[in-house]
TIRO-2110 file (N, C-alpha, C; in Angstrom, 1 decimal):
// TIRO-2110
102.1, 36.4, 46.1, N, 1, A
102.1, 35.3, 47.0, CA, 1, A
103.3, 34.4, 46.7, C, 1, A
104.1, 34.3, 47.7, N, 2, A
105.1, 33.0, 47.5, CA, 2, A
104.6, 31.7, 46.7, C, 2, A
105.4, 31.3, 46.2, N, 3, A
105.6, 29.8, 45.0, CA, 3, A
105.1, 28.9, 46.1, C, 3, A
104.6, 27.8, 46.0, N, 4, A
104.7, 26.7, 47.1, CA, 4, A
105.8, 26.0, 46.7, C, 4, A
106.8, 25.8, 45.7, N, 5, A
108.0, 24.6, 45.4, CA, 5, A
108.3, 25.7, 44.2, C, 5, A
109.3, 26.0, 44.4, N, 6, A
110.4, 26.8, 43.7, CA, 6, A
111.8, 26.3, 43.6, C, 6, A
112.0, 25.1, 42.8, N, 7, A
113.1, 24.5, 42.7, CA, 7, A
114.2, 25.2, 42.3, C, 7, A
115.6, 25.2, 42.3, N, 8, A
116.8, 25.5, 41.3, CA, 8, A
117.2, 24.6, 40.4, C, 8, A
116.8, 23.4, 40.9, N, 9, A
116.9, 22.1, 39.6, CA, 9, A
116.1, 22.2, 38.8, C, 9, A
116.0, 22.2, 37.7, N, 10, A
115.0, 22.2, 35.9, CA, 10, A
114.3, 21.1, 36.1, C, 10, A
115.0, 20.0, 36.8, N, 11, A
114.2, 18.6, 36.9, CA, 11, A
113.5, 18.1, 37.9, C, 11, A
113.4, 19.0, 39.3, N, 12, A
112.8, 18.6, 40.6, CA, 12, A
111.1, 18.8, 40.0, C, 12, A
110.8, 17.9, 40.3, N, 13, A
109.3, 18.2, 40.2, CA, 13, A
108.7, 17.3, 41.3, C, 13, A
107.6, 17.7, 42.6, N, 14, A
107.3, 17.3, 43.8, CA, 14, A
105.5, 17.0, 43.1, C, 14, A
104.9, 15.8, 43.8, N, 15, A
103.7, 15.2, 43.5, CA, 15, A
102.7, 14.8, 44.4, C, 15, A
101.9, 15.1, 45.0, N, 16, A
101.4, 15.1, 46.3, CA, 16, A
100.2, 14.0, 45.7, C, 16, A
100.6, 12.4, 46.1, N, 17, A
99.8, 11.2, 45.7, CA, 17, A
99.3, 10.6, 46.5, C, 17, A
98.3, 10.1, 45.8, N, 18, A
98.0, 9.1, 47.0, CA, 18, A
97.7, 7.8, 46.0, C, 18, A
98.4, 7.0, 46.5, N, 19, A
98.5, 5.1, 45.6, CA, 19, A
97.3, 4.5, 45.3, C, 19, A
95.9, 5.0, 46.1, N, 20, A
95.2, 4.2, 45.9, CA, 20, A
94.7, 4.5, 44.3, C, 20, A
95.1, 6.1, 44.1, N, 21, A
94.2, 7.0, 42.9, CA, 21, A
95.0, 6.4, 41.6, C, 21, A
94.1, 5.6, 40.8, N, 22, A
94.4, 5.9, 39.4, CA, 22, A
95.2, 7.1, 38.7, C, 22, A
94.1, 8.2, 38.7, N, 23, A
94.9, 9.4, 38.1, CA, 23, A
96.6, 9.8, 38.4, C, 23, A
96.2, 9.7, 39.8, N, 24, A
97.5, 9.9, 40.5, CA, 24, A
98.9, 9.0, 40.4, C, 24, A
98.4, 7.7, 40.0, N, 25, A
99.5, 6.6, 39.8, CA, 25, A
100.1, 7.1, 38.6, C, 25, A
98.9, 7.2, 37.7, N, 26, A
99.3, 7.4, 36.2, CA, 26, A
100.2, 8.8, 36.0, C, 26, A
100.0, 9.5, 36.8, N, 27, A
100.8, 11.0, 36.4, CA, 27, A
102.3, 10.6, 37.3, C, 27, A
102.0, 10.1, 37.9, N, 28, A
103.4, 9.4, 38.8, CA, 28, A
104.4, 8.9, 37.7, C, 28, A
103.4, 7.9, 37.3, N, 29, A
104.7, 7.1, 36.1, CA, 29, A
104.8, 7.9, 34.9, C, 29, A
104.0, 8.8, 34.2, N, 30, A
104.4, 9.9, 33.3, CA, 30, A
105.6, 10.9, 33.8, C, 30, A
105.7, 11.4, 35.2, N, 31, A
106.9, 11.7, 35.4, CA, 31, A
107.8, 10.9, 35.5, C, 31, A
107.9, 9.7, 35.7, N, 32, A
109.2, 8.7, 36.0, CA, 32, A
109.3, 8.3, 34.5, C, 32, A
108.2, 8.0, 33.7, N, 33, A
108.7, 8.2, 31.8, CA, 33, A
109.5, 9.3, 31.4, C, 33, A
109.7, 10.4, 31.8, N, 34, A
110.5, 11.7, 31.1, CA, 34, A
111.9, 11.7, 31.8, C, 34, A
111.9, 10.3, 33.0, N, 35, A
113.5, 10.3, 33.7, CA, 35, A
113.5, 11.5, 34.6, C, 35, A
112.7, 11.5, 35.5, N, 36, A
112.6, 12.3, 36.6, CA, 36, A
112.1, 11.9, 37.8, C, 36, A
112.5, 11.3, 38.8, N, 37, A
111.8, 11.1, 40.1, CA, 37, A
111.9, 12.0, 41.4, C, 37, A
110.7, 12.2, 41.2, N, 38, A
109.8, 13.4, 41.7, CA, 38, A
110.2, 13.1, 43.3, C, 38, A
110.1, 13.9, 43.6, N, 39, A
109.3, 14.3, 45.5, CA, 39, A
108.2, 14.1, 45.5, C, 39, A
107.6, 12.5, 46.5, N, 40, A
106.5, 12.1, 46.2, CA, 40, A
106.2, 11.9, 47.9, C, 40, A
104.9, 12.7, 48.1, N, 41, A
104.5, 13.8, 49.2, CA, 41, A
102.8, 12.7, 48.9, C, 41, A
103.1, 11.9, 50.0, N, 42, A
101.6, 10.7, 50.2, CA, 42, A
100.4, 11.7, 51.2, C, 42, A
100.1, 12.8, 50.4, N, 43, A
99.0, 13.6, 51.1, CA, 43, A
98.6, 13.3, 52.9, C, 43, A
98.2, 11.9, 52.5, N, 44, A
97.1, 11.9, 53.6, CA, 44, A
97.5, 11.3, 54.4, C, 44, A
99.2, 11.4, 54.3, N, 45, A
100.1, 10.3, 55.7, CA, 45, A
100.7, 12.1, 56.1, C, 45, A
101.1, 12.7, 55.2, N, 46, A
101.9, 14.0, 55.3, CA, 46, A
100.9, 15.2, 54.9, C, 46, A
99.9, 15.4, 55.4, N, 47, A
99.1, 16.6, 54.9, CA, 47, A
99.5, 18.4, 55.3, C, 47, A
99.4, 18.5, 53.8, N, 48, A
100.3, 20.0, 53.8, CA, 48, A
99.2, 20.6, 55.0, C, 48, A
100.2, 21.9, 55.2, N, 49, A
99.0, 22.6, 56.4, CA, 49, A
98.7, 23.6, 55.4, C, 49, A
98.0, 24.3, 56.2, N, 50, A
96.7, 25.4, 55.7, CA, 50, A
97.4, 25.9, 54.3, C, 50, A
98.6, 27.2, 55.1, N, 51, A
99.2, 27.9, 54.0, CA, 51, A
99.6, 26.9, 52.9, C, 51, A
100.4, 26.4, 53.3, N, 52, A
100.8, 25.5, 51.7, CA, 52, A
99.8, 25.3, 51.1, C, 52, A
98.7, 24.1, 51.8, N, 53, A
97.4, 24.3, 50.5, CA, 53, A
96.9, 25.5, 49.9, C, 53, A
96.9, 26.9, 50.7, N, 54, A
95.8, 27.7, 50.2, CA, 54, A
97.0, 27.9, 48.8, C, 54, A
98.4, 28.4, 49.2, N, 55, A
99.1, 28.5, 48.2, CA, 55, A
99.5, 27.9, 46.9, C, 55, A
99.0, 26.2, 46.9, N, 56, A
99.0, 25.2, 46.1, CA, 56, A
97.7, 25.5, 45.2, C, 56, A
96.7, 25.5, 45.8, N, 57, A
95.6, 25.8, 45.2, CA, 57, A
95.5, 27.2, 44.0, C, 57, A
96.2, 28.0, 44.8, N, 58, A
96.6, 29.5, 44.4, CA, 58, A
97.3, 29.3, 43.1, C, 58, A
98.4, 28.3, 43.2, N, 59, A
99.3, 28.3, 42.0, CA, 59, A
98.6, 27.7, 40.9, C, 59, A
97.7, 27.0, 41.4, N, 60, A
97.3, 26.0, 40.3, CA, 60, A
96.4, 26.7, 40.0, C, 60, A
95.8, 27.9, 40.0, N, 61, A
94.9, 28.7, 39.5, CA, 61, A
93.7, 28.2, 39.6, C, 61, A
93.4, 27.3, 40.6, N, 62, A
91.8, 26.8, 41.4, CA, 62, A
91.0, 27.9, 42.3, C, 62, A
89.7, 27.7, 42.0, N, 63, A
89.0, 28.1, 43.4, CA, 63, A
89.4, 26.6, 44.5, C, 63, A
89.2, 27.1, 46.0, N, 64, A
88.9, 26.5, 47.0, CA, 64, A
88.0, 25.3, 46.3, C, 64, A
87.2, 25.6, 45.9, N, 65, A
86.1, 24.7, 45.4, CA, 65, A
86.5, 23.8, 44.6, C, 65, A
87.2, 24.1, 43.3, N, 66, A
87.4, 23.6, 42.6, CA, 66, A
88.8, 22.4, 42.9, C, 66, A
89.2, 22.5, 43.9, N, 67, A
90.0, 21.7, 44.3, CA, 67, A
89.6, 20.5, 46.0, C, 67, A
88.4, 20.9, 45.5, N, 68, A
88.0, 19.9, 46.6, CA, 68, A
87.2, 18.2, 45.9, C, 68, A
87.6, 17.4, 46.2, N, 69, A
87.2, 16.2, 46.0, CA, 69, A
85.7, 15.9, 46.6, C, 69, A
85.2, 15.5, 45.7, N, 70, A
83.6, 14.9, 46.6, CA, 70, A
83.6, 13.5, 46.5, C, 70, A
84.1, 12.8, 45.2, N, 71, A
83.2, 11.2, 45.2, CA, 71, A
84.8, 10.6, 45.8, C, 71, A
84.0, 9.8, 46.8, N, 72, A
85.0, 8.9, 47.7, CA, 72, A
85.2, 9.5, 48.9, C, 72, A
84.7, 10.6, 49.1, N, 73, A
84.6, 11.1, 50.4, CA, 73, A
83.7, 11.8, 51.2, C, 73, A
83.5, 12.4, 52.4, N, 74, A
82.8, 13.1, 53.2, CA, 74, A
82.5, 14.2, 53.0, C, 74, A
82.4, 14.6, 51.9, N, 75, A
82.3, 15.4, 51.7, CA, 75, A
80.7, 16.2, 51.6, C, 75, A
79.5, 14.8, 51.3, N, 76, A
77.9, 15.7, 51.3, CA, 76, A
77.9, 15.1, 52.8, C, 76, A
78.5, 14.7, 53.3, N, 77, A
78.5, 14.3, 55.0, CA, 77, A
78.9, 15.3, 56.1, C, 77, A
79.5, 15.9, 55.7, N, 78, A
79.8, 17.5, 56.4, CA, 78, A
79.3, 18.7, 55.9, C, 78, A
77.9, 18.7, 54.8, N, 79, A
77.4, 19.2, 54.2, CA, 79, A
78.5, 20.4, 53.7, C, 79, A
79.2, 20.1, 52.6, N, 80, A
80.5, 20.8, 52.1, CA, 80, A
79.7, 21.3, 51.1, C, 80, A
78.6, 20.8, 50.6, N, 81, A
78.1, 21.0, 48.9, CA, 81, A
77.2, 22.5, 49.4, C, 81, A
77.3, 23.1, 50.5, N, 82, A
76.6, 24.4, 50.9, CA, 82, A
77.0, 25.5, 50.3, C, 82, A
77.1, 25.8, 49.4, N, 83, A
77.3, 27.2, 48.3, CA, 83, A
77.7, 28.6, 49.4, C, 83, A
77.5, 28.6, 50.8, N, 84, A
77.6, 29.8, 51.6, CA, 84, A
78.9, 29.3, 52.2, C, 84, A
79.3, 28.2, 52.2, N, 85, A
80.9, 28.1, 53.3, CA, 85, A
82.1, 28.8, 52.8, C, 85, A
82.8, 29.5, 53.3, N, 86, A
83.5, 30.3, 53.0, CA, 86, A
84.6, 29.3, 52.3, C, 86, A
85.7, 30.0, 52.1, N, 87, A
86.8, 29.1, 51.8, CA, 87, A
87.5, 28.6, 53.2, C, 87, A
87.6, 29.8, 54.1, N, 88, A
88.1, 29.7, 55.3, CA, 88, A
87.8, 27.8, 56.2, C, 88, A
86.4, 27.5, 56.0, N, 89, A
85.8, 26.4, 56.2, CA, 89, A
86.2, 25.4, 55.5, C, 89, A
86.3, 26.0, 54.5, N, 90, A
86.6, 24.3, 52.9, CA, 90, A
87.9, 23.8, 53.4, C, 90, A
88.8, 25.1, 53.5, N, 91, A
90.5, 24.6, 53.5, CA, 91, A
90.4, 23.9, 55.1, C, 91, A
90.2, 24.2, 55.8, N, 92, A
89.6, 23.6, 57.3, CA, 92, A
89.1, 22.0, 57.6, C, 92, A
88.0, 21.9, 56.2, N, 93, A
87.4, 20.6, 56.1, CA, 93, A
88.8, 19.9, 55.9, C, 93, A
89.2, 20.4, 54.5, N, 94, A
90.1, 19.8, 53.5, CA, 94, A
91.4, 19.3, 54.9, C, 94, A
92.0, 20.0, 55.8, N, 95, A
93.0, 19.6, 56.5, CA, 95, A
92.5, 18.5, 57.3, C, 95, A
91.2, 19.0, 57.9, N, 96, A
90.8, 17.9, 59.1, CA, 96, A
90.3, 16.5, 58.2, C, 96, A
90.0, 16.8, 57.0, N, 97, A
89.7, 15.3, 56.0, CA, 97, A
90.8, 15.3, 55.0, C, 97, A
92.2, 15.0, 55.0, N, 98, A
92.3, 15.2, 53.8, CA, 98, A
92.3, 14.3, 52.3, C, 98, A
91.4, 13.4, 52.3, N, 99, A
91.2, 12.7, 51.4, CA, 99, A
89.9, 13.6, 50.3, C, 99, A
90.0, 14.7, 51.4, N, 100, A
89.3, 15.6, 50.7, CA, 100, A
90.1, 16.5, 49.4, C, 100, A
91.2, 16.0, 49.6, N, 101, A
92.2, 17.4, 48.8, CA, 101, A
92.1, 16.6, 47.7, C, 101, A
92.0, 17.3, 46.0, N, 102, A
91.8, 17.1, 44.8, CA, 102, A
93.5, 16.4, 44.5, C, 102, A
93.4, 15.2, 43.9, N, 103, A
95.0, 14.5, 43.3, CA, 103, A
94.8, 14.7, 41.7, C, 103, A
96.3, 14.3, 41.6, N, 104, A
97.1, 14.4, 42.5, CA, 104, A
97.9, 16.3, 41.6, C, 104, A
98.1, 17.0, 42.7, N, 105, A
98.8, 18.3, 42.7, CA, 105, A
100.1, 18.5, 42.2, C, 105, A
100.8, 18.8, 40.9, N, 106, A
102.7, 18.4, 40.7, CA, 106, A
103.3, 19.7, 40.8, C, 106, A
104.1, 20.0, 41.0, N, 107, A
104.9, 21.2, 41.4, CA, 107, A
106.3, 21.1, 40.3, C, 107, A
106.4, 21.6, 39.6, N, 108, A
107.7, 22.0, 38.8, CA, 108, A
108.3, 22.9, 38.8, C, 108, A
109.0, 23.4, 37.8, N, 109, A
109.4, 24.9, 37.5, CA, 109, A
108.7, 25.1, 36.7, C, 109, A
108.1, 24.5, 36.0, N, 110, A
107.1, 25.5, 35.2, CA, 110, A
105.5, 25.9, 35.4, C, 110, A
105.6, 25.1, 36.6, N, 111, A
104.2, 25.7, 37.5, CA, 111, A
103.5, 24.7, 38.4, C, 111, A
102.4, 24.7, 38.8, N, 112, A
101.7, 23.8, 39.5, CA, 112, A
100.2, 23.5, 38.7, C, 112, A
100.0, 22.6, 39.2, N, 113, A
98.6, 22.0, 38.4, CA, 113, A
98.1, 21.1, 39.6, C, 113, A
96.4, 20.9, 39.3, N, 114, A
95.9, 19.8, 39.5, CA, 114, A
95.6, 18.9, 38.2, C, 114, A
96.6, 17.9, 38.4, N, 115, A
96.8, 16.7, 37.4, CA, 115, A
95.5, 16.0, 36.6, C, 115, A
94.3, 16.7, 36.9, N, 116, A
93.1, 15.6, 36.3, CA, 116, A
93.2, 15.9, 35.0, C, 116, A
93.2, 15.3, 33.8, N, 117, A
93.1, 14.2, 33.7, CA, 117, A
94.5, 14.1, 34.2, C, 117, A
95.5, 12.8, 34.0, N, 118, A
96.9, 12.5, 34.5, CA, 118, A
97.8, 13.1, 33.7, C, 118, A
97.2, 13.3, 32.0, N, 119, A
98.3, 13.9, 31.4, CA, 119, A
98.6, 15.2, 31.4, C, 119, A
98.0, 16.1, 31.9, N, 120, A
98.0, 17.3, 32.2, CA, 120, A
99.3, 17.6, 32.6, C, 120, A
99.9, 16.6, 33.3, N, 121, A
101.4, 16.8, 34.1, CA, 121, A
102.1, 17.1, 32.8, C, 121, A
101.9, 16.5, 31.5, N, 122, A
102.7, 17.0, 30.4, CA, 122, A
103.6, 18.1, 30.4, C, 122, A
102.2, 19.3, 30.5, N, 123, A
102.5, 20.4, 30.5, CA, 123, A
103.6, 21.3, 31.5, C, 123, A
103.8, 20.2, 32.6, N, 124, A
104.9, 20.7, 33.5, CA, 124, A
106.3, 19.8, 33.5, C, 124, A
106.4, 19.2, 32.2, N, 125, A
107.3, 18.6, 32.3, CA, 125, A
108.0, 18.6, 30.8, C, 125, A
109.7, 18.2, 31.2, N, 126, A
110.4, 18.6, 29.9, CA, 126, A
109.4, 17.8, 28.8, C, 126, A
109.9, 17.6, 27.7, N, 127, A
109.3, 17.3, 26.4, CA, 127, A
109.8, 15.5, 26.3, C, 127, A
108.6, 14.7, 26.1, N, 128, A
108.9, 13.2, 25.8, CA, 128, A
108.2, 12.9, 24.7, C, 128, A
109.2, 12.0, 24.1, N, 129, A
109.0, 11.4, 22.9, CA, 129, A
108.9, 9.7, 22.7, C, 129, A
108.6, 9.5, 23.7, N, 130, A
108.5, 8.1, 23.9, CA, 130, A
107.5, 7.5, 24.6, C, 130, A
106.9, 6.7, 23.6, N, 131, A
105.2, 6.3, 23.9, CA, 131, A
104.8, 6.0, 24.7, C, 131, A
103.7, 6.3, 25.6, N, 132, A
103.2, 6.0, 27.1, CA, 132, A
102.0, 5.7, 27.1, C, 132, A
101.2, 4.8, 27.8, N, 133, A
99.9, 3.9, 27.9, CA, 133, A
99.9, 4.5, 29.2, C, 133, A
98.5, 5.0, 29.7, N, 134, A
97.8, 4.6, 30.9, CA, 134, A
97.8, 3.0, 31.6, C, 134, A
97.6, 3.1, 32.8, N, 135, A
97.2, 2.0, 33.3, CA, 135, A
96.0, 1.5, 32.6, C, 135, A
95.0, 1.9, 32.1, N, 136, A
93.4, 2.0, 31.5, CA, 136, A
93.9, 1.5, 29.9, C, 136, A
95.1, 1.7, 29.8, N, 137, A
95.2, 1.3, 28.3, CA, 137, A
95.2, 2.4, 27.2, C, 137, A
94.8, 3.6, 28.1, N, 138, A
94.5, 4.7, 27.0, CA, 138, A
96.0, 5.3, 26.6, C, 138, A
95.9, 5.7, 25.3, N, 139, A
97.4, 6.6, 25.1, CA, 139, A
97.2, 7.6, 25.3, C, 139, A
98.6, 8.1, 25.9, N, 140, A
98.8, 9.2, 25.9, CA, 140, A
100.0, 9.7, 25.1, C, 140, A
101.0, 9.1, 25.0, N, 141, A
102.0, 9.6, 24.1, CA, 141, A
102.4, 7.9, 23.0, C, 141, A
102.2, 8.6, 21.8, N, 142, A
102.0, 7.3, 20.7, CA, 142, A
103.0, 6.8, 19.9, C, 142, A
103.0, 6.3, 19.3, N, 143, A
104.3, 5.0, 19.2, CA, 143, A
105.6, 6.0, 18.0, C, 143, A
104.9, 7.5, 17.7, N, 144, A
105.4, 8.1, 17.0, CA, 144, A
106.2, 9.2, 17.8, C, 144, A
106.0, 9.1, 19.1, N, 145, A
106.4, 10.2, 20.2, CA, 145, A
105.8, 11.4, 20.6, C, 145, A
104.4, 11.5, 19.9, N, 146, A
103.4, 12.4, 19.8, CA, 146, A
102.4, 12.7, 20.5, C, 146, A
101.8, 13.6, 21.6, N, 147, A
101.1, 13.4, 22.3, CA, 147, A
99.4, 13.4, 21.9, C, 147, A
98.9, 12.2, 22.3, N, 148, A
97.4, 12.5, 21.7, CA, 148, A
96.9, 13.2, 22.9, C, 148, A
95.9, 13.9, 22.2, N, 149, A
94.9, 14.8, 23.3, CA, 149, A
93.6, 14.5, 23.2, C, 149, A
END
């Protein structure tokens, strides 16, 4: 299967956000702490089509399922939580709702992820040593340059 974002730059990394999300803000400014600003892809103004998502989801090594959002959305409203819908259906809901799509998604060179928690993005990004707070207050990277987990 094709890459969804296969950069030639070491440093392009693309972030598919949406402002209102916590998680999503927070993995936003984790990439702008390692001096990198991303390709920042506001989902639900620019919603990827089908293939890109199935591909996205693909890279990130999700089920359909597992990249679907439920709280904050329509989702027990179009009875989505039916264990028989195909995926064909989910990725379908997920386009025609997409506040349905799981945030926020980062694309690097070193792979794709769904960012929950926010520091997860770590892992697709060069190496930082310089201490970072959540919006929440929580650390993530400590006053020694060390990532707590």
């Amino acid at each position: 299967m094709p890459t969804v974002f296969a950069p030639s730059d070491t440093t392009q990394v693309e972030i598919w956000h949406n402002p209102a999300c916590g998680t999503s803000r927070n993995a936003l400014a984790l990439i702008r702490h390692v001096g990198i600003e991303p390709r920042v892809v506001e989902y639900l103004n620019e919603t990827p089509d089908k293939t890109r998502l199935t591909q996205a989801i693909a890279a990130a090594g999700l089920s359909v399922r597992e990249a679907i959002r439920e709280k904050g959305t329509p989702y027990f409203d179009l009875g989505l939580d039916d264990a028989d819908l195909s995926d064909e259906v989910l990725l379908d809901a997920m386009i025609a709702h997409p506040i349905l799509i799981n945030r926020p998604f980062v694309f690097s060179p070193k792979g794709a992820r769904l960012c929950r928690p926010s520091e997860r993005v770590l892992d697709l990004l060069p190496p930082c040593d310089k201490p970072f707070v959540k919006e929440d207050g929580e650390v993530v990277i400590d006053s020694d340059g060390k990532r707590v987990r």
